[in-house]
C-alpha positions in Angstrom: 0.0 0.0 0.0 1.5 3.1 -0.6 2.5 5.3 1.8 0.6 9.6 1.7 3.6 11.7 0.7 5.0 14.3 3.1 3.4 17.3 1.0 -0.1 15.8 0.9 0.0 15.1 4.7 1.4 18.9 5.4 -1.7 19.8 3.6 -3.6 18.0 5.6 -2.3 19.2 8.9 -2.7 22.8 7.2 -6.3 22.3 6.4 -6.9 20.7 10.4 -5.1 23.7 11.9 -7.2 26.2 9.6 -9.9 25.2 10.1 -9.2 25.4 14.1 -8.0 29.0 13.7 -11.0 29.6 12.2 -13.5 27.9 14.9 -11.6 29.9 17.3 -11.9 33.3 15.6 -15.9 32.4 15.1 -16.2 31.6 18.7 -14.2 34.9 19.9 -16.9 36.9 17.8 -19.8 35.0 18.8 -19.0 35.3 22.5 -18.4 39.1 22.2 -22.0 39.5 19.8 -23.6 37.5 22.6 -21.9 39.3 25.8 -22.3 42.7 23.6 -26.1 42.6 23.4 -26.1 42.4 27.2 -23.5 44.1 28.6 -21.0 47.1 27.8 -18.1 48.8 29.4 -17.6 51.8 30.8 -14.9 54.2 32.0 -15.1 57.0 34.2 -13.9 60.3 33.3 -14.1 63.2 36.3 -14.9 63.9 39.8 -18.8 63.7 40.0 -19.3 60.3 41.7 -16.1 60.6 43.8 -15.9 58.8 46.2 -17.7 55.8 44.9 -16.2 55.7 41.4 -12.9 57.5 40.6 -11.1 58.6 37.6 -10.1 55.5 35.3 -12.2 53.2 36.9 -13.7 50.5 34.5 -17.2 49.5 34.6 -18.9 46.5 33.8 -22.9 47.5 32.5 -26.0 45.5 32.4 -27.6 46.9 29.5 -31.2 44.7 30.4 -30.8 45.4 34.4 -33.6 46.7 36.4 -33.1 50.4 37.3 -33.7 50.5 40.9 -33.5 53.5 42.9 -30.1 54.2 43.9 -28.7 52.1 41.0 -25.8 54.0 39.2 -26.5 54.1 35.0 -24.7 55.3 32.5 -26.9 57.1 29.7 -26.6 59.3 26.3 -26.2 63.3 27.6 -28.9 64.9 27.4 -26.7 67.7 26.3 -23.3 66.2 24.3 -24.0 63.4 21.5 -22.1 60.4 21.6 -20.9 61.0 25.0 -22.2 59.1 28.1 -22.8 60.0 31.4 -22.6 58.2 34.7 -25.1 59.2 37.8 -26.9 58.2 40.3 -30.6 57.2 40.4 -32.4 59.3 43.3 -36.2 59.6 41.5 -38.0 57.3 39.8 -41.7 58.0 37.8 -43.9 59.3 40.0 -41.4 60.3 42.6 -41.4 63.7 44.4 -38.0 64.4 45.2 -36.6 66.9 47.6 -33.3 68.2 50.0 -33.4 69.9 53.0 -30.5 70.6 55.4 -28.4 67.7 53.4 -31.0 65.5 54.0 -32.9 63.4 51.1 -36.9 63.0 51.3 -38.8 61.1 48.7 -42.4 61.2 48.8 -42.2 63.2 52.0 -40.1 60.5 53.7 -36.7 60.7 55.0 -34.1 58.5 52.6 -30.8 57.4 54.2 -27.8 57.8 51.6 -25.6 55.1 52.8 -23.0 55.5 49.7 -21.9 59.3 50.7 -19.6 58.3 53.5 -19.3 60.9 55.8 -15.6 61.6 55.8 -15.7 62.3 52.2 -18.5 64.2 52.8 -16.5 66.2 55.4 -13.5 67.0 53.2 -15.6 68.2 50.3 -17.0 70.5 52.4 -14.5 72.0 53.7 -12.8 72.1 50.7 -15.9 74.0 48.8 -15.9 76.2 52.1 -12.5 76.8 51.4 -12.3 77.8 47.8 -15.4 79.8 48.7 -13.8 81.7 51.6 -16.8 80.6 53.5 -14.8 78.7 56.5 -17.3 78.0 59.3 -20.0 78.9 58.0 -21.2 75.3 57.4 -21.9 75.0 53.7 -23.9 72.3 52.6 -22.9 69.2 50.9 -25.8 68.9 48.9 -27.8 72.7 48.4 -31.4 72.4 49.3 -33.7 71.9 46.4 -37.3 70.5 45.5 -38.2 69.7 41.9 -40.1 72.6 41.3 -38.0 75.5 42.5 -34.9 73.8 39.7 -35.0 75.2 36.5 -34.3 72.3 34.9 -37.4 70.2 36.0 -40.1 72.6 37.5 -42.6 70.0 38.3 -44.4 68.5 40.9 -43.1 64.9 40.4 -40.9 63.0 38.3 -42.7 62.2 34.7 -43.3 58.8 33.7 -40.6 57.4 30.9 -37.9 59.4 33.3 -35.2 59.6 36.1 -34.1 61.8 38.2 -30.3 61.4 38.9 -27.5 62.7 41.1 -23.2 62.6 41.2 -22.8 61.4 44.1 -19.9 64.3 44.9 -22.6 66.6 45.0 -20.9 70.2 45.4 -18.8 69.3 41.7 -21.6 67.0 39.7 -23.5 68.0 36.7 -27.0 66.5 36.9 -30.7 66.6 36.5 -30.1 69.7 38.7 -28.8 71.5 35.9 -29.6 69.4 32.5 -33.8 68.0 33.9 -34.8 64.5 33.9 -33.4 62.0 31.6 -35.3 59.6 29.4 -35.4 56.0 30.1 -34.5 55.1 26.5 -31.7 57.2 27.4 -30.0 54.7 29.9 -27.7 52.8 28.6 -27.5 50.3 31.5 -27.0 49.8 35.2 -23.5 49.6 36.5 -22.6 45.8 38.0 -19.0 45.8 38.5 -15.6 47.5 39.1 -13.0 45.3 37.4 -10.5 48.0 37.4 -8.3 48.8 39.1 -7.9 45.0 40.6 -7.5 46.8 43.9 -10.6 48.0 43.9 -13.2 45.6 42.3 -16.2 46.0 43.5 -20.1 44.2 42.8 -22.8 46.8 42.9 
C-alpha cells in the first residue's frame, strides 16, 4: 500500500489547523456579539461620583438590568451626542423628590444615603468652604432643592418614561439639577462591576 507523501500530509495538517483557527476566531466573535447585546463597558472620566467611582475606573454595564432606585447608570447626555454619562438614580416616575438641610426625602419620607460616607463628605465641604472663603459657616454638601424650584425640572413629580439622577460628589456634579430629567430610553445600562483597578473591584 502506498505510503501519503510528506506534501499531501502537510496539507492536511494545514487544512486541520485552519480550520481550528477559524473555529476559534468564530467563537471569539460569537462570545463578544452575545456578551455585547447584554453588557457594555464603561470608563469614568471626572470627579462627579467621587468617592464611589474614581477617575479611570472601568465598569462592567447590564444593558437589560432593572433600574432600581439608587442604581448607578450610564446614559446618552442629554446635552453632548455620543458622549455618556454616569449618575446616580435618586427619582423614579412618580417620585417627588426633595433636599433639605443635606437630607434626602422622597415622597415626603426621609431617605438614608448610605454610599456618601461621611468623611468624604466632610472634606468636600471643607474644601468647597475653602475655595469659597466661607470657613465656618457650614456649607452644605448637597444645596437644598425641590423639583419645582430647579430650573431644569419645574414639576411637581418625576414624569413617567424618566429619572431623576445625582453625582454622588454633589458640590462638583452636573446632573438633573442643571440638564432635567433623563429619558429612560436614554440609559444605557446599570453599572454591575468595578473590574479596574484589581485593587478596587467592587459588585454593585
Amino acid at each position: 500500500m502506498k505510503k501519503p507523501s510528506k506534501k499531501a500530509g502537510l496539507l492536511k495538517f494545514s487544512l486541520k489547523w485552519g480550520a481550528c483557527v477559524v473555529a476559534v476566531v468564530a467563537a471569539t466573535f460569537l462570545v463578544q456579539l452575545i456578551l455585547g447585546l447584554f453588557f457594555a463597558n464603561a470608563r469614568v472620566a471626572g470627579e462627579s461620583m467621587a468617592e464611589t467611582l474614581r477617575p479611570g475606573d472601568r465598569l462592567v454595564v447590564s444593558r437589560n438590568a432593572q433600574v432600581r432606585r439608587f442604581a448607578i447608570v450610564t446614559f446618552a447626555s442629554p446635552e453632548d451626542p455620543g458622549h455618556e454619562y454616569i449618575k446616580r438614580v435618586i427619582g423614579l416616575p412618580g417620585d417627588t423628590v426633595m433636599v433639605r438641610k443635606d437630607v434626602l426625602y422622597i415622597n415626603g419620607k426621609r431617605v438614608a444615603e448610605p454610599f456618601l460616607k461621611a468623611a468624604f463628605v466632610r472634606r468636600a465641604v471643607a474644601l468647597e468652604a475653602a475655595q469659597k472663603g466661607t470657613v465656618g459657616s457650614g456649607p452644605a454638601f448637597t444645596s437644598s432643592f425641590s423639583l419645582p424650584t430647579l430650573k431644569a425640572t419645574a414639576a411637581q413629580r418625576v414624569p413617567t418614561g424618566h429619572y431623576f439622577v445625582l453625582g454622588d460628589n454633589r458640590p462638583v456634579s452636573y446632573d438633573s439639577r442643571r440638564f432635567g430629567f433623563i429619558k429612560q430610553s436614554a440609559v444605557v445600562g446599570v453599572v454591575k462591576w468595578r473590574y479596574w483597578p484589581l485593587n478596587r473591584q467592587t459588585l454593585f
